[in-house]
C-alpha positions in Angstrom: -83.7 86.8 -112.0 -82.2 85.3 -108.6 -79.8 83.9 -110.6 -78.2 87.2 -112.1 -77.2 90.2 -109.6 -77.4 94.1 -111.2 -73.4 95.2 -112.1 -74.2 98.7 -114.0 -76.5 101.0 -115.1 -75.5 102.8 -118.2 -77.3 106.0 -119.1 -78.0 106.7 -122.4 -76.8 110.3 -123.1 -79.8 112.5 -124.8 -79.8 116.3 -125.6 -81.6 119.0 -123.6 -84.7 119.8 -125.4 -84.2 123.5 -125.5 -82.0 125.1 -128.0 -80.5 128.3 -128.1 -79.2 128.3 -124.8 -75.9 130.3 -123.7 -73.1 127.3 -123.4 -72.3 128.8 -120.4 -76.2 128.1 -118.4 -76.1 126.4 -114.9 -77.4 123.3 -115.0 -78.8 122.4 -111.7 -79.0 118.0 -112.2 -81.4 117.1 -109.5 -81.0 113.6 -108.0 -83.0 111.7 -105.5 -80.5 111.8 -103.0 -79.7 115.5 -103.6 -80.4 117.7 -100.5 -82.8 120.6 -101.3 -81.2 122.7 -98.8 -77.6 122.5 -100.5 -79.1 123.1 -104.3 -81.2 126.1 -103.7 -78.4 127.6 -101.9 -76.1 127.3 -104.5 -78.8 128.2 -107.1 -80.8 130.9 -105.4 -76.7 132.9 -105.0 -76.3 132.2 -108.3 -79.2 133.7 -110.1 -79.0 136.7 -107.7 -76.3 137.7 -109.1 -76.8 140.4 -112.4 -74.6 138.1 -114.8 -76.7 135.0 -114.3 -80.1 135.5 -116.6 -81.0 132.2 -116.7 -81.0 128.6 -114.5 -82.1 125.5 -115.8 -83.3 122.2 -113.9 -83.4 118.9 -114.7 -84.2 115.6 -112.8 -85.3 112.2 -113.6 -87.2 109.5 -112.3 -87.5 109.6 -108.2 -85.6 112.8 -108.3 -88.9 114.7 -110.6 -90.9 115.4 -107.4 -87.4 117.0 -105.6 -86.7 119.3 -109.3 -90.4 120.9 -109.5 -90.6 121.8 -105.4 -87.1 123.1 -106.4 -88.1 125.7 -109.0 -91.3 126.4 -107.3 -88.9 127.9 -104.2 -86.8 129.4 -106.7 -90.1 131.3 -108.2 -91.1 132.2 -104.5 -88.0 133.6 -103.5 -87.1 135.6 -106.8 -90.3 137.0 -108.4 -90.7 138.1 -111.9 -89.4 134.4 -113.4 -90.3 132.8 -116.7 -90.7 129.6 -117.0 -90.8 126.4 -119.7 -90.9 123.1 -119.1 -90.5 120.1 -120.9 -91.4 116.5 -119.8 -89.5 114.0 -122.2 -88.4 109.9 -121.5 -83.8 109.0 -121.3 -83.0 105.5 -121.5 -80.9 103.7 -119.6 -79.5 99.9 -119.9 -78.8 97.9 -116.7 -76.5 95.1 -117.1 -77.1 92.2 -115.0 -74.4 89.3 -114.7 -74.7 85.8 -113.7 -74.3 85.2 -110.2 -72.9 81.8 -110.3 -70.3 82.4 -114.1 -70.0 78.6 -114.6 -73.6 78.0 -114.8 -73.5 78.7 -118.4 -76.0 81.8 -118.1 -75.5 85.4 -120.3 -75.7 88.5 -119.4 -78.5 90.5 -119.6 -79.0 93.9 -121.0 -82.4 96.0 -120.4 -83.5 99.0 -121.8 -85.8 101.5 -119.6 -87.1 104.7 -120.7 -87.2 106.7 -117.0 -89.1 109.7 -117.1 -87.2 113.3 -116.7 -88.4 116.5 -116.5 -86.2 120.1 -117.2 -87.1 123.3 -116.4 -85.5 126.6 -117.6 -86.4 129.4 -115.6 -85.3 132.8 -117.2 -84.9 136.3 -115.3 -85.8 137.8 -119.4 -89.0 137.0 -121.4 -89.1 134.0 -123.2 -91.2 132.8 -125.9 -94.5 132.9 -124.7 -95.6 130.4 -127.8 -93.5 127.4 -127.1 -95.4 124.7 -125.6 -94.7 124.6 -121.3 -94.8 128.5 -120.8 -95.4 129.9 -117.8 -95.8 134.0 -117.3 -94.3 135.4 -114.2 -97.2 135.5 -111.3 -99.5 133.4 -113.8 -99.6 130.4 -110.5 -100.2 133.3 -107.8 -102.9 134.9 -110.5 -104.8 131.4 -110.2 -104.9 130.7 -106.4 -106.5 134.5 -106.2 -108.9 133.7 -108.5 -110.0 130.8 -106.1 -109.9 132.5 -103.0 -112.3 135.5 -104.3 -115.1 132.7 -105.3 -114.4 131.0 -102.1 -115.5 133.8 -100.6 -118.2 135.0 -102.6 -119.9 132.1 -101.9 -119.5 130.1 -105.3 -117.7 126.6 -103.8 -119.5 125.6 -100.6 -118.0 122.7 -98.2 -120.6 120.2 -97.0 -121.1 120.9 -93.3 -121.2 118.0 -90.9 -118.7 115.2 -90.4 -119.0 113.1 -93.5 -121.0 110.3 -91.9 -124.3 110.8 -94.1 -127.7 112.4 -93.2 -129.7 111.3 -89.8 -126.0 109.6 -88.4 -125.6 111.4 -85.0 -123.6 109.5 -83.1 -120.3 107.2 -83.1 -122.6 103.9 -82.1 -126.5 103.9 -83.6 -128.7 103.7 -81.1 -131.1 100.4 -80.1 -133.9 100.1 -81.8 -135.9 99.7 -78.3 -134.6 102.0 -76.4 -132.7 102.3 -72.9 -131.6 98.9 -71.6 -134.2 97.0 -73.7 -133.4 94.6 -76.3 -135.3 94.3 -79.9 -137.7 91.0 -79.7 -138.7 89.7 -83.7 -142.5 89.9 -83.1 
């Protein structure tokens, strides 16, 4: 490959997989250099307005980490939303061209499937059946249930600093004691 340098990448276009949504949604595309700060912004004044009912997310490769701790603020800040999301693979082609055209090389065309990930989040119910539902409160509903056996005793921590039984100090002590050294007998 040192011979050829990348020229394009060409995604592949591929439908959202949710039907049935209004043609005018916001579609917030997520992209690895997006700034956080600017889409939730636009995307928080958007849905908290009455004629906005519904938002939907979507992000591929790097960007997938960035689109989930995006709706996760979104659920935080406005309460009460439901949620689906789907996980599905776009392809894209890169094009790489010969660095050196006279050497008699092609160009070269491959094909990647990138994983992408969209989320619709919804101010009304949706269908509680489809595959990638998540109820309103359903995430804060699990972290209580962990705190209450935390505290009643049901997951205990290990106590001590992880260095194994009988390990006291940061150096193990001479077998001989103070200042004396260990002879083999």
């Amino acid at each position: 490959m040192e011979n050829y340098k990348k020229s394009k990448i060409v995604e592949k276009p591929s439908p959202l997989p949710f039907t049935n949504l209004p043609s005018d949604i916001i579609e917030m595309k997520v992209k690895d250099g997006s700034k956080i700060r600017n889409l939730m912004g636009y995307a928080i004044g958007k849905m908290e307005s009455d004629s906005v009912r519904q938002i939907l997310f979507t992000g591929s490769g790097k960007a997938i980490s960035k689109t989930i701790t995006c709706v996760e603020i979104m659920k935080r800040r406005l309460k009460g939303l439901h949620q689906i999301t789907k996980v599905l693979f776009k392809q894209t082609e890169e094009i790489w061209e010969p660095i050196v055209p006279e050497a008699g090389l092609d160009a070269l065309t491959v094909k990647r499937n990138i994983p992408a990930i969209c989320v619709l989040l919804s101010k009304d119910a949706l269908d509680s059946q489809e595959p990638g539902y998540q109820a309103p409160g359903s995430f804060d509903a699990f972290w209580i249930e962990t705190l209450k056996a935390e505290s009643q005793g049901q997951i205990k921590r290990k106590q001590g600093g992880g260095r194994g039984p009988g390990h006291t100090g940061k150096y193990p002590r001479s077998v001989g004691g103070r200042g004396e050294s260990y002879k083999k007998p």
